[in-house]
PDB file of N, CA, C and O in Angstrom:
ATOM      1  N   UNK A   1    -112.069 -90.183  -0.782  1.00  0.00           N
ATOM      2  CA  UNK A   1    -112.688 -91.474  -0.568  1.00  0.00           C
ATOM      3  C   UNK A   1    -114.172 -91.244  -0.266  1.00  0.00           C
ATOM      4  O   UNK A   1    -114.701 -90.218   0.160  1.00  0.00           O
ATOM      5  N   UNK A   2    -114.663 -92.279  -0.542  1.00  0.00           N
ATOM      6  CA  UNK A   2    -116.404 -91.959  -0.815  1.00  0.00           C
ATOM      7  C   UNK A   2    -116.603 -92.391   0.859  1.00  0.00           C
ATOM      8  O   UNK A   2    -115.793 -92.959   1.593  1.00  0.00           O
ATOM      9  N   UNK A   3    -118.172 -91.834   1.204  1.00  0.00           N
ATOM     10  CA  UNK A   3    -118.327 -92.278   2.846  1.00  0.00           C
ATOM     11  C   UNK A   3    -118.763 -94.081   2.917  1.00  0.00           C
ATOM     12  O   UNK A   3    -118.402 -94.884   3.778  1.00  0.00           O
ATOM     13  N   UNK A   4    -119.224 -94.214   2.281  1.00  0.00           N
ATOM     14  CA  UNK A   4    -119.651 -95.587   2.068  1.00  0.00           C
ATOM     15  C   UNK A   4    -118.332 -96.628   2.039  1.00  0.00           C
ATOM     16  O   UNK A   4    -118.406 -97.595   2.797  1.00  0.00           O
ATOM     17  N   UNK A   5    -117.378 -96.515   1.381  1.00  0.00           N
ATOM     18  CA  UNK A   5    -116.337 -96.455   1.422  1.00  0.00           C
ATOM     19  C   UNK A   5    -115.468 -96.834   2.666  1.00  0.00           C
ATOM     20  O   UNK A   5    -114.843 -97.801   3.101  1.00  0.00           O
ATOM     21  N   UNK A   6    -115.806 -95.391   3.038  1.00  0.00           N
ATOM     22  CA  UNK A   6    -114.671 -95.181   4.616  1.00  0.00           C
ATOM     23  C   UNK A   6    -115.365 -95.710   5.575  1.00  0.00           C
ATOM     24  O   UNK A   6    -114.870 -96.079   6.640  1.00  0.00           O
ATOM     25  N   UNK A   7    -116.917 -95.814   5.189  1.00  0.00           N
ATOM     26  CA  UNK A   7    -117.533 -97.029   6.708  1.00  0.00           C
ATOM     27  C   UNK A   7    -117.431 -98.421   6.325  1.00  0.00           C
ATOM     28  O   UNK A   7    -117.665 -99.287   7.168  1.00  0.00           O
ATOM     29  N   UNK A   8    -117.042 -98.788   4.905  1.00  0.00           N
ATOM     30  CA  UNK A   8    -116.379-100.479   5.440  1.00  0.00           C
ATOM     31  C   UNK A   8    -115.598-100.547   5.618  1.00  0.00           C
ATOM     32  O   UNK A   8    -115.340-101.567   6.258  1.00  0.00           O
ATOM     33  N   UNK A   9    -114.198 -99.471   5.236  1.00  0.00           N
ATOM     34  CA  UNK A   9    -112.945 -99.454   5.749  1.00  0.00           C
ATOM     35  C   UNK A   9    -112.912 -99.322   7.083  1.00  0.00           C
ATOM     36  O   UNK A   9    -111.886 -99.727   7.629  1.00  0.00           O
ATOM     37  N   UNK A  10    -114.171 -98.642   8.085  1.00  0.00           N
ATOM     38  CA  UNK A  10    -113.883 -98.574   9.342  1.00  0.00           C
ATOM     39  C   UNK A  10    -114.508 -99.602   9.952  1.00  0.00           C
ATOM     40  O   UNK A  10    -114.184 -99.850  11.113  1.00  0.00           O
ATOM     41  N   UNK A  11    -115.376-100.286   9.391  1.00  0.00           N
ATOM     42  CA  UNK A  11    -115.733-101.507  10.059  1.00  0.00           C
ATOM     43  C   UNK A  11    -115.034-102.840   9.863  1.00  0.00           C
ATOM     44  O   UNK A  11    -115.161-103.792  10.634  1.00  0.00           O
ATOM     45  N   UNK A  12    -114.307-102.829   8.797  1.00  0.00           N
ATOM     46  CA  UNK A  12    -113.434-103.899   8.676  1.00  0.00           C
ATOM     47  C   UNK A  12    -112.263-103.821   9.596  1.00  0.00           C
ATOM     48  O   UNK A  12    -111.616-104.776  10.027  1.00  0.00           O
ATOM     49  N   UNK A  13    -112.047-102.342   9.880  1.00  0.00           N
ATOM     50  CA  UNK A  13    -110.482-102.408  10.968  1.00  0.00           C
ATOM     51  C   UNK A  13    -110.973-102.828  12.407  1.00  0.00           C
ATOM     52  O   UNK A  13    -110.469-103.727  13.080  1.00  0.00           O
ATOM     53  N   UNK A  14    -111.930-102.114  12.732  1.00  0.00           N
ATOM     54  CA  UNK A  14    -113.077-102.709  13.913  1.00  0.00           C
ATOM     55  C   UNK A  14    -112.841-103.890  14.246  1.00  0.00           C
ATOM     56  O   UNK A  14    -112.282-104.430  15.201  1.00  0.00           O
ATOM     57  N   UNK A  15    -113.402-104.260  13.221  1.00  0.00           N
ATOM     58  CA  UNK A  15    -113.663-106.404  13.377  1.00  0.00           C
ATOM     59  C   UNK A  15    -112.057-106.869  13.376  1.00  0.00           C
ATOM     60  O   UNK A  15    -111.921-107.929  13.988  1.00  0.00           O
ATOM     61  N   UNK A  16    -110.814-106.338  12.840  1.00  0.00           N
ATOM     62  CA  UNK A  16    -110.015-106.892  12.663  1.00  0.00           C
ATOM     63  C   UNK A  16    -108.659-106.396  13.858  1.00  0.00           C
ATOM     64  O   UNK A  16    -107.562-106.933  14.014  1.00  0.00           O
ATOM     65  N   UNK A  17    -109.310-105.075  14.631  1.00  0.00           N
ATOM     66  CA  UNK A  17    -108.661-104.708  15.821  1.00  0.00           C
ATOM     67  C   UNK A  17    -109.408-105.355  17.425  1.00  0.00           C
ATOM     68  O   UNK A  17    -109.065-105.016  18.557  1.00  0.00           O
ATOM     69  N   UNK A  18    -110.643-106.498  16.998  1.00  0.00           N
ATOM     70  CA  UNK A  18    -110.705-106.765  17.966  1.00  0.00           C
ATOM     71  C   UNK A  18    -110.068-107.281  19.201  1.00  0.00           C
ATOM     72  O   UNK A  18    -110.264-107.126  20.407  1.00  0.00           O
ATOM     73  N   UNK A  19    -109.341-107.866  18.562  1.00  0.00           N
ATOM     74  CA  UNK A  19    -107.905-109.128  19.148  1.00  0.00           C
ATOM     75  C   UNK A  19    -107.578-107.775  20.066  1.00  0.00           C
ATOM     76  O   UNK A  19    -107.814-106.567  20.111  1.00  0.00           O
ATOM     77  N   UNK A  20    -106.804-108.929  20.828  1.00  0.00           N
ATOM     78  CA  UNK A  20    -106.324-108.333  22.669  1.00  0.00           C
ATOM     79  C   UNK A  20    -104.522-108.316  21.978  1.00  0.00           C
ATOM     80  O   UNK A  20    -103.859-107.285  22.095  1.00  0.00           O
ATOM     81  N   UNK A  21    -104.121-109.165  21.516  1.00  0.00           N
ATOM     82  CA  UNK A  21    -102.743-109.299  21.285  1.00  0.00           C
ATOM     83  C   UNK A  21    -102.111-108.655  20.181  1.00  0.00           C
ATOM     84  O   UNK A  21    -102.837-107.871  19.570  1.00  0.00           O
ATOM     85  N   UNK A  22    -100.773-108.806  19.714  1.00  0.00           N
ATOM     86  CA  UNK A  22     -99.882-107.981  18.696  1.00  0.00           C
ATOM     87  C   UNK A  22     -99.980-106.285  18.513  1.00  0.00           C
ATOM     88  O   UNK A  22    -100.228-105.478  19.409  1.00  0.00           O
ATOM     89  N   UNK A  23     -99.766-106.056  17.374  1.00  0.00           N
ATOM     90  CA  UNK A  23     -99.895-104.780  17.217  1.00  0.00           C
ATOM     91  C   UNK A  23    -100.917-104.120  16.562  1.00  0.00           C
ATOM     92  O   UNK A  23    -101.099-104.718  15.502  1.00  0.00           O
ATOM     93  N   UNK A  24    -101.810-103.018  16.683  1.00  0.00           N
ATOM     94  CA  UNK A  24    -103.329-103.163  15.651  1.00  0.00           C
ATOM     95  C   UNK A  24    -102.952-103.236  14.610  1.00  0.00           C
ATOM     96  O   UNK A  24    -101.862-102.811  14.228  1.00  0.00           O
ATOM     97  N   UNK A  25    -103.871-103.852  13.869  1.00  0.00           N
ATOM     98  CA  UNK A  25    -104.066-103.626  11.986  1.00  0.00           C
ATOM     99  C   UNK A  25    -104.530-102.216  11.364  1.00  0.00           C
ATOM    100  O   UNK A  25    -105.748-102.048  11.420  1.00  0.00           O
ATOM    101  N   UNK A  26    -103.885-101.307  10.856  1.00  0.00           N
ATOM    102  CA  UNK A  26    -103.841-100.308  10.014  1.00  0.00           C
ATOM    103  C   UNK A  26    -104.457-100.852   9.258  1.00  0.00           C
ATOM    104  O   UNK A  26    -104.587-102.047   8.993  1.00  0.00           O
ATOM    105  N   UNK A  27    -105.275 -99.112   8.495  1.00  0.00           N
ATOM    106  CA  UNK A  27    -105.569 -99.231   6.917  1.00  0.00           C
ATOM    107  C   UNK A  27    -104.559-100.002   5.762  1.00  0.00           C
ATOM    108  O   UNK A  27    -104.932-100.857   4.959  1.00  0.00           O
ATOM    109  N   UNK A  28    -103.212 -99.468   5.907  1.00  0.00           N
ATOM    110  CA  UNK A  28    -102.349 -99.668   4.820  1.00  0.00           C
ATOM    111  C   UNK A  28    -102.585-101.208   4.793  1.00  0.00           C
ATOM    112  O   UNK A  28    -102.883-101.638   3.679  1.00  0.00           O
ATOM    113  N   UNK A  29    -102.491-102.355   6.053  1.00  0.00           N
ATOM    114  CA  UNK A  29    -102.341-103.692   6.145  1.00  0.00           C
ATOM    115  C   UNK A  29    -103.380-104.084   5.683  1.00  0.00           C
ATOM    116  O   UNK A  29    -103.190-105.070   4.971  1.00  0.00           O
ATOM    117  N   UNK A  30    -105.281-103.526   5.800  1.00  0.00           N
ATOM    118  CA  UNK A  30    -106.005-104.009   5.220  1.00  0.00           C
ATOM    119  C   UNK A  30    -105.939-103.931   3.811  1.00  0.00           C
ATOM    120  O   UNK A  30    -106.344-104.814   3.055  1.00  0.00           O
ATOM    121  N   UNK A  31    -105.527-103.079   3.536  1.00  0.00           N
ATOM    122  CA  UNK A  31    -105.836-102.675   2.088  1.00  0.00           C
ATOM    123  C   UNK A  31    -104.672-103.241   1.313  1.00  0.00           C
ATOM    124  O   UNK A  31    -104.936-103.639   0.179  1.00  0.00           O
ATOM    125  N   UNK A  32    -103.245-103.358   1.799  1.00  0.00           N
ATOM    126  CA  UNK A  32    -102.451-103.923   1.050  1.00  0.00           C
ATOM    127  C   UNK A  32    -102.801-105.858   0.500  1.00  0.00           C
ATOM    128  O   UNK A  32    -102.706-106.561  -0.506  1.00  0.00           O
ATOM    129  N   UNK A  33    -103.271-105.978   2.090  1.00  0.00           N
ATOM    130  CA  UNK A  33    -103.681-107.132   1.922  1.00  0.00           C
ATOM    131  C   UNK A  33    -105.152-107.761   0.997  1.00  0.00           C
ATOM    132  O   UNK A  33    -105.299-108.911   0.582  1.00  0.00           O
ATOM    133  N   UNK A  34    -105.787-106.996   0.905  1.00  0.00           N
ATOM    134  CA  UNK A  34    -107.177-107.052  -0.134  1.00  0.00           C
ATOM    135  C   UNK A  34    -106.429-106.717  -1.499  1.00  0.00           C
ATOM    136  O   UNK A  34    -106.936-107.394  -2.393  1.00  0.00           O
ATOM    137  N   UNK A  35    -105.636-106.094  -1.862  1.00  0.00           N
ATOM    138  CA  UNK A  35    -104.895-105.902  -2.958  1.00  0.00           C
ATOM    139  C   UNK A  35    -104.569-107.071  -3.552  1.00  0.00           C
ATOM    140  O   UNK A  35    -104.454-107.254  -4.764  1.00  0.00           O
ATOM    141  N   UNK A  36    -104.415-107.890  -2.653  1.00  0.00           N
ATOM    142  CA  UNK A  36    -103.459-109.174  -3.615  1.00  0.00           C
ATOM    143  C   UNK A  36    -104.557-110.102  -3.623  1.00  0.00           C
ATOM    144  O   UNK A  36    -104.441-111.240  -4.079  1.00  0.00           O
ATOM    145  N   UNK A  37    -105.414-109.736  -3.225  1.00  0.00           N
ATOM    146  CA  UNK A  37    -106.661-111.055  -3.736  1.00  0.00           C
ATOM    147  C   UNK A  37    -107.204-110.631  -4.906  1.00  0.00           C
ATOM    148  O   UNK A  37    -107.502-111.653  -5.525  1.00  0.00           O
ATOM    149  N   UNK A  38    -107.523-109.562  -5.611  1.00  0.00           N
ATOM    150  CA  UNK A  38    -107.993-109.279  -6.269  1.00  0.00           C
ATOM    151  C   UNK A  38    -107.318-110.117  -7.783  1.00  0.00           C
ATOM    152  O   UNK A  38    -106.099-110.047  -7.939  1.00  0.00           O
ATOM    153  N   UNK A  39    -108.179-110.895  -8.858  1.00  0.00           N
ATOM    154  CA  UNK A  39    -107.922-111.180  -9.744  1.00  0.00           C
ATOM    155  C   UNK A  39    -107.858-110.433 -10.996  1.00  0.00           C
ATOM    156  O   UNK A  39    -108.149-109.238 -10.940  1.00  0.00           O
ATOM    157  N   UNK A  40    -107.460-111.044 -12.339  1.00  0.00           N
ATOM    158  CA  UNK A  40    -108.371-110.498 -13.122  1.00  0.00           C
ATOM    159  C   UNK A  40    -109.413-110.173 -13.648  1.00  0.00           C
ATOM    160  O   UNK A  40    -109.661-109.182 -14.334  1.00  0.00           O
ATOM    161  N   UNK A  41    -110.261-111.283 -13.236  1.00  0.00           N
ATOM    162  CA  UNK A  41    -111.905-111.451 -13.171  1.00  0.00           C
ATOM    163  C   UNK A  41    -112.787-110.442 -11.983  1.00  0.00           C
ATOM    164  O   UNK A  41    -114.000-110.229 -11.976  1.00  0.00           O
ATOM    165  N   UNK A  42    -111.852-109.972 -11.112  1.00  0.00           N
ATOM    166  CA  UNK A  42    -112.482-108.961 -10.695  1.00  0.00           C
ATOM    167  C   UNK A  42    -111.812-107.771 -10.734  1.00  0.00           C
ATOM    168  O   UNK A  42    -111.753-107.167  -9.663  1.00  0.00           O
ATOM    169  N   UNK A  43    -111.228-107.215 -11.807  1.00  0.00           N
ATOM    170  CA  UNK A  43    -110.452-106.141 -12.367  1.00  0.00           C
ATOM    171  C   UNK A  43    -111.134-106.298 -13.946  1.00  0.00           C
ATOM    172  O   UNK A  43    -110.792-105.593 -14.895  1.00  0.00           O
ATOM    173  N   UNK A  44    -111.897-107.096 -13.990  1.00  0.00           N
ATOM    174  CA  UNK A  44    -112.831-107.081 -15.789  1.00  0.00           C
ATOM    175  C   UNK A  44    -114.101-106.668 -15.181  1.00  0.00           C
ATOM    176  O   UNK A  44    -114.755-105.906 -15.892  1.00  0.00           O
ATOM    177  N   UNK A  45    -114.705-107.027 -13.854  1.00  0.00           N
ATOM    178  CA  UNK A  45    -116.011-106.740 -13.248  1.00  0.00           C
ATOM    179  C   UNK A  45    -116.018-105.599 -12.799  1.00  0.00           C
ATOM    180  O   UNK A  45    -117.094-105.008 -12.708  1.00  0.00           O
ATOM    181  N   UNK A  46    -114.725-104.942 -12.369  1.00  0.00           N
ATOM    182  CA  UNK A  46    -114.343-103.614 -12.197  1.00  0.00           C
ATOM    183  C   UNK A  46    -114.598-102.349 -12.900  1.00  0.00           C
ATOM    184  O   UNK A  46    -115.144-101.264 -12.700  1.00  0.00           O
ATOM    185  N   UNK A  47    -113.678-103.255 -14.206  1.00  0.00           N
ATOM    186  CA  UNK A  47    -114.160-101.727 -15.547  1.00  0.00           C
ATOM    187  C   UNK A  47    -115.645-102.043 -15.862  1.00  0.00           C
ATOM    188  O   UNK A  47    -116.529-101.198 -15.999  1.00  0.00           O
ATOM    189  N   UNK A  48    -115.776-103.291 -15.950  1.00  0.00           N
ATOM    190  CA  UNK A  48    -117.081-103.190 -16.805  1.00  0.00           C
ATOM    191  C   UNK A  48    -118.398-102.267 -15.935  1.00  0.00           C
ATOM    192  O   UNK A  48    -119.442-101.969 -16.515  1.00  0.00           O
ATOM    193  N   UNK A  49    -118.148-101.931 -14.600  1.00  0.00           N
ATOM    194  CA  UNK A  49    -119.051-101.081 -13.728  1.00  0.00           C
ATOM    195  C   UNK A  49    -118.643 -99.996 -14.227  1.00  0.00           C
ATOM    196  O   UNK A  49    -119.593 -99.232 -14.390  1.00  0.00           O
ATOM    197  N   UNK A  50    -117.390 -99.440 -14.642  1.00  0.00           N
ATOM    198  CA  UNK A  50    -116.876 -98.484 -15.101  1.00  0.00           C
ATOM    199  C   UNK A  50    -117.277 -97.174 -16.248  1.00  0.00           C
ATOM    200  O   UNK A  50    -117.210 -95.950 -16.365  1.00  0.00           O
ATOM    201  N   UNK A  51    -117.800 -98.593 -17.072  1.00  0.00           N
ATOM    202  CA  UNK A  51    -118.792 -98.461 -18.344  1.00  0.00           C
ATOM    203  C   UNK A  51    -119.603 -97.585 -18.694  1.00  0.00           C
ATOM    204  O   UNK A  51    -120.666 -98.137 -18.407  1.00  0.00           O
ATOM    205  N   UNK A  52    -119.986 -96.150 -19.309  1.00  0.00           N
ATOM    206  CA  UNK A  52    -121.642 -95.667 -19.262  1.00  0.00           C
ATOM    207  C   UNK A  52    -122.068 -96.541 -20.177  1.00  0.00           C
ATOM    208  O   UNK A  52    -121.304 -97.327 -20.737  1.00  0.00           O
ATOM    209  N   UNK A  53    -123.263 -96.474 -20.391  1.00  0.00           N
ATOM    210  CA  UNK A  53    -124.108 -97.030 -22.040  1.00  0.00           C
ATOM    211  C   UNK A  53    -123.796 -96.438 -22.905  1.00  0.00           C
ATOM    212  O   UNK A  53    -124.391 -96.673 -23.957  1.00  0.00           O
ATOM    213  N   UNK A  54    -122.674 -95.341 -22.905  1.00  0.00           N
ATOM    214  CA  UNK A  54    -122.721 -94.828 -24.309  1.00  0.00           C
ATOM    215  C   UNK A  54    -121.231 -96.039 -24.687  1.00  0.00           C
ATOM    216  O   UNK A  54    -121.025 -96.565 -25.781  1.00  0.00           O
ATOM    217  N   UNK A  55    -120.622 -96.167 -23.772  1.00  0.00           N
ATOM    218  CA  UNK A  55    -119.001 -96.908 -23.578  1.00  0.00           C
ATOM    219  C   UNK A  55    -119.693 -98.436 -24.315  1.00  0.00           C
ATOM    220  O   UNK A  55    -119.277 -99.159 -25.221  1.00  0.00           O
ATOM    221  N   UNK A  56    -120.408 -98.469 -23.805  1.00  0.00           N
ATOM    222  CA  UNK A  56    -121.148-100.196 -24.002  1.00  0.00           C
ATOM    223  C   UNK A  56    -121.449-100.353 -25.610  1.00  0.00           C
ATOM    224  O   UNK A  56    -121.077-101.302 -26.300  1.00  0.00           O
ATOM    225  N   UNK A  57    -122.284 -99.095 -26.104  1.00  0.00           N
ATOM    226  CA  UNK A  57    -123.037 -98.744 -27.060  1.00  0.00           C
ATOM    227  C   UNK A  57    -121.678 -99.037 -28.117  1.00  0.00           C
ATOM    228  O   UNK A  57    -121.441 -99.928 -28.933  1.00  0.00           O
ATOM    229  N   UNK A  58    -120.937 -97.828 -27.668  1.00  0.00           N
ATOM    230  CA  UNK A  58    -119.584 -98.150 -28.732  1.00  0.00           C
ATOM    231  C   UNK A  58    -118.914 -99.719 -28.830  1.00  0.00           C
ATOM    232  O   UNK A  58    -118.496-100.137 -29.910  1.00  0.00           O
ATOM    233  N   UNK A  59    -118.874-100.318 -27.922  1.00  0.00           N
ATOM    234  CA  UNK A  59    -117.991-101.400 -27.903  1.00  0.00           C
ATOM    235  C   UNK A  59    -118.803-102.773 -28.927  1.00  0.00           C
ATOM    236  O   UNK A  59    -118.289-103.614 -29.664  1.00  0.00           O
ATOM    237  N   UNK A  60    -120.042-102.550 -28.612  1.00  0.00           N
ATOM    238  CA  UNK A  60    -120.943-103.129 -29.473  1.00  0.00           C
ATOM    239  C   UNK A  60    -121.223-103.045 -30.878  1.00  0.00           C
ATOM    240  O   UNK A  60    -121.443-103.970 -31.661  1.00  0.00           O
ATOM    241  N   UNK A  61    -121.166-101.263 -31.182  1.00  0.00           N
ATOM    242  CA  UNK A  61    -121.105-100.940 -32.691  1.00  0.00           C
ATOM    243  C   UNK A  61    -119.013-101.700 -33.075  1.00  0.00           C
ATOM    244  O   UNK A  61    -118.842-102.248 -34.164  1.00  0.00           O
ATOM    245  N   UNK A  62    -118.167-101.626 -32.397  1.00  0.00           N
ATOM    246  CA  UNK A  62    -116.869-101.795 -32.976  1.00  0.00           C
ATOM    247  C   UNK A  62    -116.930-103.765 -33.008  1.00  0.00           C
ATOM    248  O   UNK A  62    -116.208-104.549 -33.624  1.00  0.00           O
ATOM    249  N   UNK A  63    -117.913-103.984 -32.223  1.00  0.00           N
ATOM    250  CA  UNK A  63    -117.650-105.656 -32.608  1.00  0.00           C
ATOM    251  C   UNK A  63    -118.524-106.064 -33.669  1.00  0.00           C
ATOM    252  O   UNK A  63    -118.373-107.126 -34.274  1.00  0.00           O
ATOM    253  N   UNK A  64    -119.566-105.119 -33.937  1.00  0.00           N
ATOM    254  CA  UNK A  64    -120.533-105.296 -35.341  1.00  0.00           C
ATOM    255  C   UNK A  64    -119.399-104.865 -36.303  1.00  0.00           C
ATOM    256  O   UNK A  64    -118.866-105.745 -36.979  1.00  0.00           O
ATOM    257  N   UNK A  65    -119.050-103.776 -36.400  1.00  0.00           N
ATOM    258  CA  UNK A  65    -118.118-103.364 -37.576  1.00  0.00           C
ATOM    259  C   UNK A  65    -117.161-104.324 -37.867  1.00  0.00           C
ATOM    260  O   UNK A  65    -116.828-104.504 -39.038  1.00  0.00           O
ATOM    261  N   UNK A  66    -116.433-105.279 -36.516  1.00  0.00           N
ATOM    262  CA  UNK A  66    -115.327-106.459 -37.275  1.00  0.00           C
ATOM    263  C   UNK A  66    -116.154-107.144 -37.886  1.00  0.00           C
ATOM    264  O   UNK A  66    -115.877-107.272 -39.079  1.00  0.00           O
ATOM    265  N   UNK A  67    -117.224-107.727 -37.494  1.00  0.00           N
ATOM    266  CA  UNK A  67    -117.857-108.976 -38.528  1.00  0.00           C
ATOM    267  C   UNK A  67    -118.500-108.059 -39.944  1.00  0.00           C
ATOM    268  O   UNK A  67    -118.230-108.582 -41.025  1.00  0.00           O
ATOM    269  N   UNK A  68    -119.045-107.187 -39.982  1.00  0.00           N
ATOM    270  CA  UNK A  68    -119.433-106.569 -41.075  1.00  0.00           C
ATOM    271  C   UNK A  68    -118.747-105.741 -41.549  1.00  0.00           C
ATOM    272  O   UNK A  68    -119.079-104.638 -41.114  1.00  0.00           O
ATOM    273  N   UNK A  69    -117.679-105.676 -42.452  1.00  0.00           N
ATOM    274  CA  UNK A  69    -116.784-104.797 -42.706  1.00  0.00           C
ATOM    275  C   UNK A  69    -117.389-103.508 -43.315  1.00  0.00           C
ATOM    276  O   UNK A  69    -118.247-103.948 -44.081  1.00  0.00           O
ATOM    277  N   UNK A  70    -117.419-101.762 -43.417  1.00  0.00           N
ATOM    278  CA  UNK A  70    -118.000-101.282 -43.539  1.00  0.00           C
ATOM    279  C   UNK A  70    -119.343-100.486 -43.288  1.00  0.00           C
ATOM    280  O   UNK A  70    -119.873 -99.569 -43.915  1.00  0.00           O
ATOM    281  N   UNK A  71    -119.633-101.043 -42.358  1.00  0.00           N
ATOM    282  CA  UNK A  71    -121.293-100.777 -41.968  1.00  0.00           C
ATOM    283  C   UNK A  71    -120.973 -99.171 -41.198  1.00  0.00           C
ATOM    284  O   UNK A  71    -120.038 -98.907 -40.442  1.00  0.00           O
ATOM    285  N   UNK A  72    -121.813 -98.463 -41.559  1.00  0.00           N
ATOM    286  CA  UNK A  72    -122.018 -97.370 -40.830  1.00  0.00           C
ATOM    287  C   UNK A  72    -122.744 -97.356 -39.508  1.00  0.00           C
ATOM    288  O   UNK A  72    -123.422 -98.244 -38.990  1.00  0.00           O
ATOM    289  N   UNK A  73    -122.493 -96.338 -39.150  1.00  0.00           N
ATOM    290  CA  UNK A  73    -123.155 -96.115 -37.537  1.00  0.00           C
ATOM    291  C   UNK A  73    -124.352 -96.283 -38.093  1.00  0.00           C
ATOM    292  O   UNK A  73    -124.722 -97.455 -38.016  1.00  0.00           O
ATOM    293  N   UNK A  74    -125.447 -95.241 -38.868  1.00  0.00           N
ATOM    294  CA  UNK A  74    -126.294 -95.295 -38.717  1.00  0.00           C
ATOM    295  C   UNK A  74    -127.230 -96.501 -39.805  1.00  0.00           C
ATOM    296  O   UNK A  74    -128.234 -96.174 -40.437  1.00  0.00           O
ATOM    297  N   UNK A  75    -126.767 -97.561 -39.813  1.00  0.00           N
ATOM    298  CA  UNK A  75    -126.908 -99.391 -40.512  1.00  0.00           C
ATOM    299  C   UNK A  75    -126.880 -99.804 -39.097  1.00  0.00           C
ATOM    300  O   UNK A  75    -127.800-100.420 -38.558  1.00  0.00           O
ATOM    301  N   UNK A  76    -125.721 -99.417 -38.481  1.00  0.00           N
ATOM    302  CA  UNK A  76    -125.603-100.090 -37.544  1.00  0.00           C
ATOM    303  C   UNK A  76    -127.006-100.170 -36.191  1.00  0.00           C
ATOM    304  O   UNK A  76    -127.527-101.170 -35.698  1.00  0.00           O
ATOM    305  N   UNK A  77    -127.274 -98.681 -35.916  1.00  0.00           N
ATOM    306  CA  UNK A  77    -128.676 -97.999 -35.530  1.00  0.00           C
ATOM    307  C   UNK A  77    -129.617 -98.980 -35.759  1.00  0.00           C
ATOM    308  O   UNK A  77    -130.009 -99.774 -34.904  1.00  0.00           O
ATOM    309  N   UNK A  78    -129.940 -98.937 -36.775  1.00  0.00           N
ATOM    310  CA  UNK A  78    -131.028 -99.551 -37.759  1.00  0.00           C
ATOM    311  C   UNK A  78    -131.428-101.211 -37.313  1.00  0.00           C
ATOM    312  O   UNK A  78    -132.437-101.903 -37.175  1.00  0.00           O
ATOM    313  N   UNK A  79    -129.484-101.377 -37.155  1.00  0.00           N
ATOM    314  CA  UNK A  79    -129.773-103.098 -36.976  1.00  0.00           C
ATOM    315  C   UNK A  79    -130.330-103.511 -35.395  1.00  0.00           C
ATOM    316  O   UNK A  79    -130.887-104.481 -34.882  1.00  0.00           O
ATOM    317  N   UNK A  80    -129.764-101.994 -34.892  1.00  0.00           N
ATOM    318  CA  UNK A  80    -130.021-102.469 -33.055  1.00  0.00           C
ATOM    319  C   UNK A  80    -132.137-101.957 -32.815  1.00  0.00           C
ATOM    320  O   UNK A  80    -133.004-102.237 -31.988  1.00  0.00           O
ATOM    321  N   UNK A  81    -132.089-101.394 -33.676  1.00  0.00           N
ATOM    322  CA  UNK A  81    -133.957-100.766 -33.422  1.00  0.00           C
ATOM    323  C   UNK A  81    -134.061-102.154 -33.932  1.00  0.00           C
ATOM    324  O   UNK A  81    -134.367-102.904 -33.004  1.00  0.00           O
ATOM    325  N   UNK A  82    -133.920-102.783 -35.070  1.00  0.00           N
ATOM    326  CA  UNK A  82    -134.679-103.742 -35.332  1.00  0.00           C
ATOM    327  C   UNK A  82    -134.605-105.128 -34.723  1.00  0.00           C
ATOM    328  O   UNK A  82    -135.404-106.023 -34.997  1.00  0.00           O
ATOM    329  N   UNK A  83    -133.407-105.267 -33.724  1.00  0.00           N
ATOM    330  CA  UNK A  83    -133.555-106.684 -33.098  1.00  0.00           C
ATOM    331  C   UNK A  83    -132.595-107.392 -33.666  1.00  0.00           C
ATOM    332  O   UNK A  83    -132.510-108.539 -33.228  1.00  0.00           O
ATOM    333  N   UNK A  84    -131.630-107.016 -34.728  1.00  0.00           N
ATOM    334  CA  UNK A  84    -130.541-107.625 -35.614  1.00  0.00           C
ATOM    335  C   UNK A  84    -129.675-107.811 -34.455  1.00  0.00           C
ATOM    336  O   UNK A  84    -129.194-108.929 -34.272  1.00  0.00           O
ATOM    337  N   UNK A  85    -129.492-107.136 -33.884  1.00  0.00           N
ATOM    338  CA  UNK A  85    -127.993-106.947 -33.407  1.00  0.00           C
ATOM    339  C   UNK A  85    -128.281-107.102 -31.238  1.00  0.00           C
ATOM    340  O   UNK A  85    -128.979-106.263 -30.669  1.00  0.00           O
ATOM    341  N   UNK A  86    -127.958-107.656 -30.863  1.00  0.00           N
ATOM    342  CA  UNK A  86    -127.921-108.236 -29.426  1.00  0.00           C
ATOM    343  C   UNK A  86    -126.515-108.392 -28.767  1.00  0.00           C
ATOM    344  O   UNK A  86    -125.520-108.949 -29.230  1.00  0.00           O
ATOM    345  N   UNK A  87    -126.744-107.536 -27.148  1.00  0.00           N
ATOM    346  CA  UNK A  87    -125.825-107.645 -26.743  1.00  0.00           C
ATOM    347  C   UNK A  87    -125.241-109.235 -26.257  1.00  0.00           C
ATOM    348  O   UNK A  87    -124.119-109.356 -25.764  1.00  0.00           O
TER     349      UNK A  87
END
């Protein structure tokens, strides 16, 4: 686990072990519980951080290639130097 990481995990148990009553809140309870909020819209914002530019680069040349059947990588090149082609 990254440190950045493990200091909001430790500041979130902090804030959430303040309470005087019950039993403390564990990691497993925070985290199980942040689990189920998570959507798909932030499991698409997820990968897409995921991404390098070369990942991006490709996904861009494979959605040029459906509309232009045939086009080579380097057409394809050509179309992104010249301003043809936008993410």
């Amino acid at each position: 686990m990254k440190q950045s990481t493990r200091s909001k995990l430790d500041e979130l148990l902090r804030r959430a072990n303040k309470q005087k009553l019950g039993r403390k809140v564990k990691t497993d309870d925070l985290i199980c519980f942040s689990l189920d909020l998570l959507n798909e819209a932030h499991l698409e914002q997820i990968c897409d951080k995921a991404l390098t530019n070369k990942d991006r680069l490709e996904l861009l040349f494979r959605k040029v290639a459906k509309e232009k059947r045939g086009i080579t990588r380097d057409e394809f090149f050509g179309m992104l130097i010249d301003g043809k082609v936008t993410i």
